[in-house]
Rosetta silent file (secondary structure, phi, psi, omega in degrees, C-alpha in Angstrom):
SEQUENCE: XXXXXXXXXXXXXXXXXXXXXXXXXXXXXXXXXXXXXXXXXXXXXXXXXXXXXXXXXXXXXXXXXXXXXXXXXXXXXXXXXXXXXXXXXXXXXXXXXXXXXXXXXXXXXXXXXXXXXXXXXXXXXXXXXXXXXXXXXXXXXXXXXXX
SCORE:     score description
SCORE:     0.000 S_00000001
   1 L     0.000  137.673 -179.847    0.000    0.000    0.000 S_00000001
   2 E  -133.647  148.473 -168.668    1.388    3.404   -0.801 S_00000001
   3 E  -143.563  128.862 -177.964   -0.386    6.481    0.443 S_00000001
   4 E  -111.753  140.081 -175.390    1.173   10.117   -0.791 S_00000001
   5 E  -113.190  161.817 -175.115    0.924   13.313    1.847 S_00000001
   6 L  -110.404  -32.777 -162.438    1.588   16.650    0.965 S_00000001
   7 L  -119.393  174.289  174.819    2.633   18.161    4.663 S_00000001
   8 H   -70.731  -33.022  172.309    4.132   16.961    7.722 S_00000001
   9 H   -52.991  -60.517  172.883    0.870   17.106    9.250 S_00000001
  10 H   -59.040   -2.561  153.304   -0.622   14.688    7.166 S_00000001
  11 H   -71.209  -78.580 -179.262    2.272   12.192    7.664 S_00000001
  12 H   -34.990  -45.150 -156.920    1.878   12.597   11.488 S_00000001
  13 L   -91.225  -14.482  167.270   -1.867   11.731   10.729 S_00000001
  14 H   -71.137  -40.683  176.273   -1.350    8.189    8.429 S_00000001
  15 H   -76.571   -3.263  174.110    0.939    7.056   11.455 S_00000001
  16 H  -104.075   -6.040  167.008   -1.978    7.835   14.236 S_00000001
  17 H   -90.573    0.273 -152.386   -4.336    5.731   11.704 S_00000001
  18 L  -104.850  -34.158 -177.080   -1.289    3.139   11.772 S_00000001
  19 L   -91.574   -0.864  163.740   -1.277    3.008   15.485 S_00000001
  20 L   -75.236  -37.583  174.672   -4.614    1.661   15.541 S_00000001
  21 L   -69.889    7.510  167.644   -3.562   -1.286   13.987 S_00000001
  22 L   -87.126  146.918 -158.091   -0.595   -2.002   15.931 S_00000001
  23 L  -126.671  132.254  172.684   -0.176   -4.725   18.071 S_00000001
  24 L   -37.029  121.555  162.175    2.561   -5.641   21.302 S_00000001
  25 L   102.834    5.911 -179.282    5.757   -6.819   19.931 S_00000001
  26 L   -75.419  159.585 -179.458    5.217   -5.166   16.129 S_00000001
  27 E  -136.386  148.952  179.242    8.732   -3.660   14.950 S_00000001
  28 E  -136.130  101.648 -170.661    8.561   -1.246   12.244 S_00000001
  29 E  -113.657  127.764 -175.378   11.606   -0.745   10.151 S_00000001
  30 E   -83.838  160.395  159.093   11.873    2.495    8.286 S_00000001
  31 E  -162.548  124.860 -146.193   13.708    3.284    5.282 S_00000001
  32 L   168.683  141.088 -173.931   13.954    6.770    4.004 S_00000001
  33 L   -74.654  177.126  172.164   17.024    9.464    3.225 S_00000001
  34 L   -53.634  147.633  173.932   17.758   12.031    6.015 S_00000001
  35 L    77.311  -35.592 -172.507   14.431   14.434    6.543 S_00000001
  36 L   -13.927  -79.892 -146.297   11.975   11.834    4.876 S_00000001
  37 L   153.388  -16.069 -172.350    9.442   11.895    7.459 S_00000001
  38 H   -55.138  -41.942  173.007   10.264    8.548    9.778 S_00000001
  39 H   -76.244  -13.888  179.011   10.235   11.117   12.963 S_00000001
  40 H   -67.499  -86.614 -167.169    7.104   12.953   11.679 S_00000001
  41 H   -21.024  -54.875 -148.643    5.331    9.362   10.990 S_00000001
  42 L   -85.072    6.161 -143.045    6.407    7.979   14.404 S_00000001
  43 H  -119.021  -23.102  179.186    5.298   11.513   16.207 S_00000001
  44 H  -102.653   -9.898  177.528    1.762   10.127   14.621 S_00000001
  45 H  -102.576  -20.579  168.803    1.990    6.895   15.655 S_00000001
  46 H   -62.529  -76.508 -145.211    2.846    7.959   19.883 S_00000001
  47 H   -51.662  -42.884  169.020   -0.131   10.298   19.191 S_00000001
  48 L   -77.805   11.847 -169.269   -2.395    6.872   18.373 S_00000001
  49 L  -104.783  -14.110 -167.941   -0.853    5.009   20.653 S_00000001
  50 L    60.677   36.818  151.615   -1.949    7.949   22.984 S_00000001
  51 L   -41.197  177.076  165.150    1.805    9.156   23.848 S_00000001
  52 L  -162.181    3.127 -159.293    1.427   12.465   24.769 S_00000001
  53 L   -92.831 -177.717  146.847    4.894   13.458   25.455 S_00000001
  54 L   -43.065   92.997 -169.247    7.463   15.108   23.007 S_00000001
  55 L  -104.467  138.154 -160.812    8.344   12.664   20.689 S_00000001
  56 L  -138.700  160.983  169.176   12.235   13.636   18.709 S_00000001
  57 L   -41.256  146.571  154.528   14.878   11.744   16.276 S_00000001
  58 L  -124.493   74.670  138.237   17.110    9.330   18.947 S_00000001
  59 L   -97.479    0.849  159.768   19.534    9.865   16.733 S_00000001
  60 L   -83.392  -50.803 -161.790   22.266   10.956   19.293 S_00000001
  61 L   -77.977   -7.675 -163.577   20.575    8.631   22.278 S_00000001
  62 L    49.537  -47.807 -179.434   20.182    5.678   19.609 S_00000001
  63 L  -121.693  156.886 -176.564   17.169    4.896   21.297 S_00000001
  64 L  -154.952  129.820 -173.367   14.256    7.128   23.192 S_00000001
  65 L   -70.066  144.909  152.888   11.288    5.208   25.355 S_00000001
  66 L  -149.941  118.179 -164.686    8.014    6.652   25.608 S_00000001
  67 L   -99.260   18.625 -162.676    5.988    4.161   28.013 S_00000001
  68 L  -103.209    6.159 -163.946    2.310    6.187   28.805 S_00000001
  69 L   -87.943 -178.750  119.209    0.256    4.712   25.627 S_00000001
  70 L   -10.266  -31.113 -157.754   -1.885    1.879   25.071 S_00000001
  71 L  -163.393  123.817  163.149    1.296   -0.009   23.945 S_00000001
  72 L   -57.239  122.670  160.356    5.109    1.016   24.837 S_00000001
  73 E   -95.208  117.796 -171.442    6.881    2.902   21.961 S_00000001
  74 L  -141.309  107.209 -159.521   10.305    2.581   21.722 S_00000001
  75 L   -67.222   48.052  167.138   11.696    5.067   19.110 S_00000001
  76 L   -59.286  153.410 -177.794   15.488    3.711   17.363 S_00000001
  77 E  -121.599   68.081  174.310   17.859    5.374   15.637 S_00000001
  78 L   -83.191   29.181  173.457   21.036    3.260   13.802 S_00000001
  79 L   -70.701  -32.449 -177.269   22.257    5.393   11.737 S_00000001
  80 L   -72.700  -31.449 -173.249   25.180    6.030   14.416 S_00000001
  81 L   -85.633  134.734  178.012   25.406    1.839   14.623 S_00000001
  82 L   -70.705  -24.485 -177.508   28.315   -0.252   12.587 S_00000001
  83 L   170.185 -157.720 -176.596   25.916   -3.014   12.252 S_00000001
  84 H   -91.083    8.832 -167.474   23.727   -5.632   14.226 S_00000001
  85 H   -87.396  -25.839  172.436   26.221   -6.744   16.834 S_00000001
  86 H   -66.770  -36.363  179.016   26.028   -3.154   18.305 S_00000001
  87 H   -62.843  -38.422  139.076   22.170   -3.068   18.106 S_00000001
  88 H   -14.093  -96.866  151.461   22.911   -6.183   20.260 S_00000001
  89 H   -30.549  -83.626 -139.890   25.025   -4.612   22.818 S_00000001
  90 L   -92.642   16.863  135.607   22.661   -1.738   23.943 S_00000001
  91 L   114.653   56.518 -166.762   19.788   -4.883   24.372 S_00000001
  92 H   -75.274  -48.134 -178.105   17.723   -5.225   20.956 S_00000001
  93 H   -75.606   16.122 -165.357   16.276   -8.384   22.149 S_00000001
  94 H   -99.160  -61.536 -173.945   15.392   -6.968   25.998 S_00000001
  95 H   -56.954  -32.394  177.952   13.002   -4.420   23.913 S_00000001
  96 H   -68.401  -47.708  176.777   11.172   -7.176   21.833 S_00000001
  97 H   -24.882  -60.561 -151.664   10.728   -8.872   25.373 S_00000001
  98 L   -71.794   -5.986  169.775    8.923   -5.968   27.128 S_00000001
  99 L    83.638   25.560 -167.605    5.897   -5.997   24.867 S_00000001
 100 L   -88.932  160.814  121.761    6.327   -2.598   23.198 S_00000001
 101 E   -78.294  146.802 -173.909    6.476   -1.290   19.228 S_00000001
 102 E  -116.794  124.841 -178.037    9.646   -0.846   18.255 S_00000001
 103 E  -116.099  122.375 -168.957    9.923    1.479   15.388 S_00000001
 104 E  -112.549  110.240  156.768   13.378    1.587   13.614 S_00000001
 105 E   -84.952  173.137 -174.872   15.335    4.004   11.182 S_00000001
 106 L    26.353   50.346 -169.692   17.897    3.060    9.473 S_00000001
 107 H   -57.259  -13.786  165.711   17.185   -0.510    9.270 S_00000001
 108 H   -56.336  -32.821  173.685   19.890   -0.931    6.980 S_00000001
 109 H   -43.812  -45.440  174.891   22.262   -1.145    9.349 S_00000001
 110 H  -169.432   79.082 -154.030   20.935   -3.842   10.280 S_00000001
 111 L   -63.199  -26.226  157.410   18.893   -5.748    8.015 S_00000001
 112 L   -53.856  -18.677 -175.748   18.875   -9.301    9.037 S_00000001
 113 L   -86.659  -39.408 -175.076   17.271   -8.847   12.182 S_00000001
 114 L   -80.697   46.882 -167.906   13.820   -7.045   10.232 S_00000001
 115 L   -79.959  -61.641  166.875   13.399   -9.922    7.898 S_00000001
 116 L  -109.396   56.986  148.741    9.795  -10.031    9.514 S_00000001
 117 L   -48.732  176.219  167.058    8.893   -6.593   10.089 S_00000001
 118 L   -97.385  127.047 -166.708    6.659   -4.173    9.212 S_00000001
 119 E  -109.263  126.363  168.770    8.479   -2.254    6.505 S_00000001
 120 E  -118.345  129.774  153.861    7.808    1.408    5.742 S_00000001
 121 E  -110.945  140.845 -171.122    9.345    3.262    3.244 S_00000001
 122 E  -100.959  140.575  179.773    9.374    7.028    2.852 S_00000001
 123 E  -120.678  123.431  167.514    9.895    8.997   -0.393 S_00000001
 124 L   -94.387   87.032 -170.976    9.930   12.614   -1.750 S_00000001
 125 L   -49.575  -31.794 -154.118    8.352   11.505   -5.447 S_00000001
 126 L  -141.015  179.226 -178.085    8.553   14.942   -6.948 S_00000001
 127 L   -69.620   -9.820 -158.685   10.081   18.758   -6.636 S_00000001
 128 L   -99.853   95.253 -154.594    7.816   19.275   -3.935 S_00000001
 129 L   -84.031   18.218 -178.717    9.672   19.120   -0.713 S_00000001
 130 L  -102.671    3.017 -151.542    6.647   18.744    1.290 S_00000001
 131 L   -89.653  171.464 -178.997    5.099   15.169   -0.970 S_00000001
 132 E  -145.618  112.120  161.135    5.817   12.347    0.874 S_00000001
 133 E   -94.830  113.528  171.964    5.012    8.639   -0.830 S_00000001
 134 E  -123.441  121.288 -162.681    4.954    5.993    2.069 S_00000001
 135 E  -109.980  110.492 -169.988    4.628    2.739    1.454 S_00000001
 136 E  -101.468  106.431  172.711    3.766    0.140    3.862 S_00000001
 137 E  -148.342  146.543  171.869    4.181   -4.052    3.695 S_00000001
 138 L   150.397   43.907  177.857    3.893   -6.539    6.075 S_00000001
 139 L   112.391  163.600 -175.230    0.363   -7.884    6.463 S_00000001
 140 L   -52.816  -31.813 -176.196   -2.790   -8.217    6.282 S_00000001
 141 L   -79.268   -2.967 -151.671   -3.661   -5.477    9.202 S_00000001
 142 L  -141.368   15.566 -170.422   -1.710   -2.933    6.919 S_00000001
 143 L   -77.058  -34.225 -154.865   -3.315   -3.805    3.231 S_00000001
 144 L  -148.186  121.726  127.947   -5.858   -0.454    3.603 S_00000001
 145 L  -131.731  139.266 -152.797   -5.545    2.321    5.416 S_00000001
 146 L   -81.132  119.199  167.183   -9.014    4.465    5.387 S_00000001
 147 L  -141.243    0.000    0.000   -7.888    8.267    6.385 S_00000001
């Protein structure tokens, strides 16, 4: 499914129709240049998870918790990570435990472990540095979404 936004807002609001359909233990690995939209998107999926805090890039902090929802969200960043033995190290499988989503940039890093994610990718299609195309696979719950 690919669904194109013109603003940030309307990013923010496909991830709060995204968080209804999430479930404990989904991981959602992004893929998208610097700026895409993966912190907009995820800033919409806290809001449907009914975060309420500040939600920001962990891309200094690698990772950044936000535990008040419906469902724990726990925000990564690997762009800073050599690969998956560091993603390891700071306790990748401790977070799948704990029953949260874990929504992941820069899944490249370290692409064997998101073999069965939920995979979103973000686009800028056109001159228009506000379009967005985001593309979603990874089931059945994620074939349609009505906004």
């Amino acid at each position: 499914m690919t669904i194109r936004t013109r603003n940030e807002a309307e990013t923010e609001a496909v991830g709060r129709v995204l968080a209804e359909r999430l479930e404990p233990g989904d991981v959602i690995a992004y893929r998208g240049d610097l700026g895409a939209g993966k912190t907009a998107l995820t800033r919409g999926i806290a809001a449907g998870l009914g975060i309420s805090g500040r939600v920001t890039s962990p891309t200094y902090t690698i990772v950044n918790e936000y535990t008040e929802g419906r469902i724990p969200l726990f925000h990564f960043d690997l762009y800073r990570l050599s690969g998956e033995d560091e993603l390891m190290e700071i306790g990748w499988e401790e977070y799948l435990d704990r029953g949260g989503v874990c929504a992941v940039e820069w899944t490249e890093n370290a692409e064997s472990l998101f073999a069965d994610a939920i995979r979103v990718t973000i686009t800028r299609p056109d001159s228009d540095p506000d379009t967005r195309e985001i593309t979603i696979e990874g089931g059945a719950r994620f074939e349609t979404v009505g906004l």
